[in-house]
Phi, psi and omega in degrees: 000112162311136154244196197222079182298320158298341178265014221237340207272159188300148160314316227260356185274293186292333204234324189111152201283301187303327149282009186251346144314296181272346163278021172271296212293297188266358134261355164082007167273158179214337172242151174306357170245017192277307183311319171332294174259034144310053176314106160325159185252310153243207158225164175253147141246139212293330163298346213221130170290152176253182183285092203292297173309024204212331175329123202268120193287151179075023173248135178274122167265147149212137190250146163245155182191176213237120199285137177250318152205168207234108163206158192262102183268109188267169200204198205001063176051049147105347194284330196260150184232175183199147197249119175241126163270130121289125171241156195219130178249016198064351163274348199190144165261152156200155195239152181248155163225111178261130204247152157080242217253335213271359193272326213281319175306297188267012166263345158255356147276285193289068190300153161276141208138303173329108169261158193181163201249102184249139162257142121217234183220097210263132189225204189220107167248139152043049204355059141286114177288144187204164161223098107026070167069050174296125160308181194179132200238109182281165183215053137280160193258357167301315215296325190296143190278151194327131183082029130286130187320153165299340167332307197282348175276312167328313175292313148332290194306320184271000197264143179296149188244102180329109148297062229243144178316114155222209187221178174309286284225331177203111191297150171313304157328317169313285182345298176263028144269356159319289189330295188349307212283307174313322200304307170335336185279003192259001162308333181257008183297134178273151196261137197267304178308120196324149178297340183285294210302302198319311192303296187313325146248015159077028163273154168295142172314139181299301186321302152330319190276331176293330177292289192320341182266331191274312172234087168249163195268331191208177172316325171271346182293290163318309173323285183310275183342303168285345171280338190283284172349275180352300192287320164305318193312313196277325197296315176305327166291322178317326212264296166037251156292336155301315177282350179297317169283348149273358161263356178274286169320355180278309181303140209245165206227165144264133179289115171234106183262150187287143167322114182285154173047061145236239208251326168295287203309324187297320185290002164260351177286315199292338207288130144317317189219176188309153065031127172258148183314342190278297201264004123316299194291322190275348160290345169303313161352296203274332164287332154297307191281352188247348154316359207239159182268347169231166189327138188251163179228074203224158202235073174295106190245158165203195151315152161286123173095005196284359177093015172338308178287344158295322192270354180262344188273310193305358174271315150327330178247006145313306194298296164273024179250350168274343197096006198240168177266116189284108193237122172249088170326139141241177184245005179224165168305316214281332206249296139299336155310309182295335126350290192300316195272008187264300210272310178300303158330303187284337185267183067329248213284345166306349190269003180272027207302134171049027142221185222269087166138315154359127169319230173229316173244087181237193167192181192264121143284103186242175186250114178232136160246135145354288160260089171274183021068095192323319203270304191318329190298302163328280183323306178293337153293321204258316171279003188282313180292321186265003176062034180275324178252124180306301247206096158248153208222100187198164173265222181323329172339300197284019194260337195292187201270311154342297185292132181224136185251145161310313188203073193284111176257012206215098171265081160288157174226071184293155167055067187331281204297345176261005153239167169286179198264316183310328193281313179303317170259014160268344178309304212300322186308000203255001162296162166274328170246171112343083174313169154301115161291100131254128229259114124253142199252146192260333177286136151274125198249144165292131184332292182327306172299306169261049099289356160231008138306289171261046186271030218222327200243143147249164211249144178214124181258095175308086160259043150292115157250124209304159182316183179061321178315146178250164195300171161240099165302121171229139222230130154279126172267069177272091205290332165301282193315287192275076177303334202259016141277331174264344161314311177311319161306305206287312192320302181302343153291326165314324213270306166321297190310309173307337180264009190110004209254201191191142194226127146272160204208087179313065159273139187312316238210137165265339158102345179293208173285343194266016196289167206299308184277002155256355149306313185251030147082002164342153142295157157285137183269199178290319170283337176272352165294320178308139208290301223281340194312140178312184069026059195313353204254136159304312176294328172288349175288316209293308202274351146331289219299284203313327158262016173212273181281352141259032189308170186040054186223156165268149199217124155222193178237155152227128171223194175290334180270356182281142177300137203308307151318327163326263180334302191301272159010272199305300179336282207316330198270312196307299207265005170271357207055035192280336258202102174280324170223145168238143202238092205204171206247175195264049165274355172258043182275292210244160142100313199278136184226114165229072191344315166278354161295132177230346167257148188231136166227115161258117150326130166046031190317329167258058153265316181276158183291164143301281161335311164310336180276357193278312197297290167338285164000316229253352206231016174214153194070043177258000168250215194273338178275142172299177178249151190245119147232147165224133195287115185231135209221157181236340171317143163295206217245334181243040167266173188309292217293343159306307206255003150301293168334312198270346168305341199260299166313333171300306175241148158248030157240134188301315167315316197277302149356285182289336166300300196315308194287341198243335176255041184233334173245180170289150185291350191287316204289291200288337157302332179057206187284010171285350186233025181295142158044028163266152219265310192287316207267171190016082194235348201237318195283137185251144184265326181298304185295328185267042173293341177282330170258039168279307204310307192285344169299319204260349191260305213265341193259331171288325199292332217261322174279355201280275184312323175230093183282330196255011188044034190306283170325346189230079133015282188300313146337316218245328185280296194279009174284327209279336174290314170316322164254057209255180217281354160285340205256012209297326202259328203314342187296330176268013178255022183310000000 
């Protein structure tokens, strides 16, 4: 293994031990090269103010302005004084305050006139925006030394001032006078990209790019820096996911095709209705792929209601129409039970293998949860083993060591991002071989994302929705301004309920003694003390409704904390339709299929993400009726979290949704723990905006490991992979 010993060498070597001790503890750097790729967030120019008016509050800011005026003011009948500044960028004032002993330095440095670089923590006195005893950076151009030209103040003047993510603890300056100390080290970075790719699109050399982001002369300078970053950032998670995916293609499988006139053709005879042209095409995909002698890896993602579950069973039963066995993740009991009775429901009898009334071409489905019953369990074990059950549909339950399959050829993962790669490859072990693998994701992900999540799989995508689904209205419920909407909600669930119908009634929260903000001793705010506010909780939601605007209707509740038999129960009467309204926690997100529920009311709607209202959304106009949700919110009409609301009400596409959702949060949010605390990545790269050089990042990474799978030619390369993957971070890539 080549290292790169300057860039390698300690902070506390380069810099000295007490500064290299708080950019350990409060930026998470340790090496001179970690400090490199500390990347500014903007640049200031020293010529040009930056903006006052835009200051985000309760946030550490730094600003450059122009001081307008300075004066010393007493207060406790004169003993005590305070230094109040104005500073000004022409967008805006904002005033600094100096107390005490702290006043004397900066009442004779900032005069007016004084331009200069302030830190601080932006807060609201006697309202007013202020910074309470800001560092401070002077920006004169007198500091240059004596006998420089006016050129050189011109040029001064005009040069961008490195803007860098900082903290209480270290001003954005410190920083780049760190930086300053280092930067000779960037000369020796080995450049991870082939000299072809670099040439081939006209990026700059990593030394160059490093300089350039850290010290740049003009703007264009910056342009070139990011692009080139940009590109290490993508290519390198690419090359990655790509060998993962060329050591995956390696791994030898068993091929499994199904039989003619076996248990796929009887279960397609049976089928009520077509196949949509989506769900043709993407089981062809996959039956292609369980034909191969190797692990097939694939990732089904779709719309909400696109039939997902149809196109995993029928490859499941492709599978044991092969001799092999079907194994189905879910990530809740609730979850896998509603599976279990969904998929046994669509086989009958075919789901009857070795009983009395059993088709011909039939097989056993069975069930494993956690909490089963000591006997049921034994049996569903005992049919996993003798390969008597066809079909196992269970949660963490099947990971344990205890389960043993006859022949696992099919590994489903519903509902991707809640496991982990250990769970995911205690599955895969339990093959004789490396089973065949398919990911289905219930989130519709932008093409971008899951290429740089699920870049390990390939992907095949349902935007379809089968005949019969019915629209969905979906109406913000502005339960402050307008109360007498939400009376009005409850009618239209009542309304529902008189035609025969069936309603969920969404809340964040369960409400007992163990709820979550009284677990961690919260306050109540102000809006939840207000009289008029709903109920945020489910057991105070069911029972308001049941003694007041839905009396005489059945009402139950369902949530997480309830025992599995419980849960099963309440589902089973809701879907029997005997339960008229159900009152539940987003333990009903995915997965729940009840044809006659058509109306939905989310509680507090903006507590939830989009794409979660989406998922919520998905579970009611799943029969021949339309569907009703209606969002009900106490924000006003011109907050964000209003106009998140009215985004979701606006469209019923799930794509366009999560684009939405994704340039609306941070990328760290929606990526979640697949890029939790990897160092190299995505620091420069945005994924909705850089898609296009993601997609070619991945096109250039397949070609490079193809050719050099074990990267013996590309050294630099080969350096920056291992900082992406060093052995905490070796699985994340399998945690989308």
């Amino acid at each position: 293994m080549d290292l790169v010993p300057a860039l390698e060498e300690p902070l506390k070597k380069a810099l000295g031990p007490a500064t290299a001790k708080v950019m350990a503890e409060h930026l998470g750097l340790h090496t001179v090269g970690d400090l490199l790729h500390h990347y500014p967030r903007r640049y200031a120019e020293r010529g040009e103010l930056t903006r006052l008016a835009d200051l985000p509050l309760d946030e550490h800011v730094t600003v450059v302005a122009q001081v307008a005026t300075a004066r010393i003011l007493k207060f406790n009948g004169g003993t005590g004084q305070r230094l109040e500044v104005t500073i000004t960028d022409g967008s805006g004032q904002l005033q600094l305050v100096f107390f005490g002993r702290g006043i004397h330095k900066p009442h004779k440095d900032l005069l007016p006139g004084t331009r200069a670089m302030f830190a601080g923590k932006a807060s609201v006195f006697n309202r007013k925006m202020q910074l309470a005893h800001p560092a401070y950076e002077l920006l004169r151009a007198d500091a240059l030394d004596a006998g420089e030209a006016d050129e050189a103040i011109g040029s001064w003047a005009g040069a961008l001032i490195p803007i860098y993510p900082a903290t209480a603890k270290l001003e954005s300056w410190k920083i780049a006078k760190a930086v300053d100390m280092v930067l000779p080290s960037a000369q020796e970075a080995l450049d991870p990209l082939p000299d072809s790719l670099r040439e081939g699109r006209g990026l700059v050399p990593l030394p160059e790019a490093l300089l350039k982001v850290h010290r740049p002369h003009t703007k264009a300078d910056v342009a070139d820096a990011r692009a080139r970053l940009k590109w290490d950032e993508a290519f390198v998670l690419q090359v990655a996911l790509a060998r993962r995916r060329f050591a995956d293609a390696q791994l030898p499988a068993v091929a499994r095709v199904p039989r003619p006139d076996g248990l796929l053709t009887a279960f397609d005879k049976k089928l009520p209705f077509t196949l949509t042209d989506g769900q043709e095409k993407v089981s062809k995909e996959i039956f292609d792929d369980l034909a191969t002698e190797h692990p097939m890896h694939r990732l089904l993602q779709g719309e909400v209601g696109s039939g997902k579950t149809m196109v995993a069973l029928r490859a499941m039963l492709a599978v044991v129409d092969a001799g092999g066995q079907a194994a189905m993740l879910a990530p809740t009991e609730v979850l896998a039970q509603q599976h279990h009775r969904s998929v046994t429901e669509m086989m009958g009898e075919l789901a009857e293998g070795g009983m009395l009334g059993g088709a011909e071409h039939s097989t056993k489905v069975v069930l494993l949860t956690g909490s089963m019953g000591v006997a049921a369990r034994r049996q569903a074990l005992l049919d996993l083993v003798t390969g008597d059950a066809g079909i196992v549909i269970g949660t963490h339950a099947l990971i344990e060591d205890k389960v043993q399959f006859h022949d696992l050829g099919l590994v489903v993962v519903d509902e991707q991002h809640r496991f982990g790669v250990e769970q995911r490859d205690a599955l895969r072990g339990k093959g004789k071989q490396p089973p065949h693998l398919l990911v289905m994701t219930a989130t519709p992900i932008p093409r971008t994302v899951a290429m740089t999540v699920f870049g390990d799989l390939e992907t095949s995508v349902l935007d379809q929705l089968p005949a019969g689904r019915s629209p969905i209205a979906t109406h913000v419920v502005p339960a402050a301004d307008k109360p007498h909407f939400l009376a009005r909600a409850w009618e239209r669930v009542r309304e529902e309920v008189e035609s025969g119908h069936q309603a969920y009634v969404v809340c964040p929260r369960i409400g007992d003694d163990q709820d979550e903000s009284a677990k961690k001793g919260k306050k109540k705010s102000a809006e939840d003390e207000a009289e008029k506010r709903p109920p945020l909780a489910v057991l105070d939601v069911a029972e308001e409704l049941a003694h007041g605007a839905l009396r005489g209707l059945k009402v139950e509740v369902l949530h997480g904390r309830m025992q599995p038999d419980d849960k099963d129960a309440v589902m089973r009467r809701f879907a029997a339709g005997e339960t008229d309204v159900l009152v539940a926690t987003t333990v009903i997100e995915v997965g729940v299929n009840v044809p006659n529920a058509t109306a939905m009311v989310i509680m507090d709607a903006d507590r939830f993400g989009v794409s979660q209202l989406h998922q919520l959304r998905g579970r009611v106009g799943r029969g021949a009726a339309p569907g009703l949700c209606l969002l009900v919110s106490e924000m006003p009409e011109a907050s964000p979290a209003r106009a998140r609301l009215g985004a979701v009400a606006a469209t019923l596409d799930g794509f366009e949704l999560s684009r939405i959702d994704l340039e609306q949060r941070r990328e760290g949010d929606v990526l979640g723990q697949a890029q939790s605390g990897v160092r190299s990545s995505l620091r420069m790269l945005a994924v909705i905006e850089d898609e296009e050089i993601i997609a070619e990042a991945r096109e250039e990474a397949t070609k490079v490991v193809r050719a050099d799978p074990d990267l013996e030619h590309l050294p630099g390369l080969r350096t920056a992979l291992d900082a992406l993957l060093d052995e905490e971070r070796e699985q994340y890539l399998d945690k989308g």
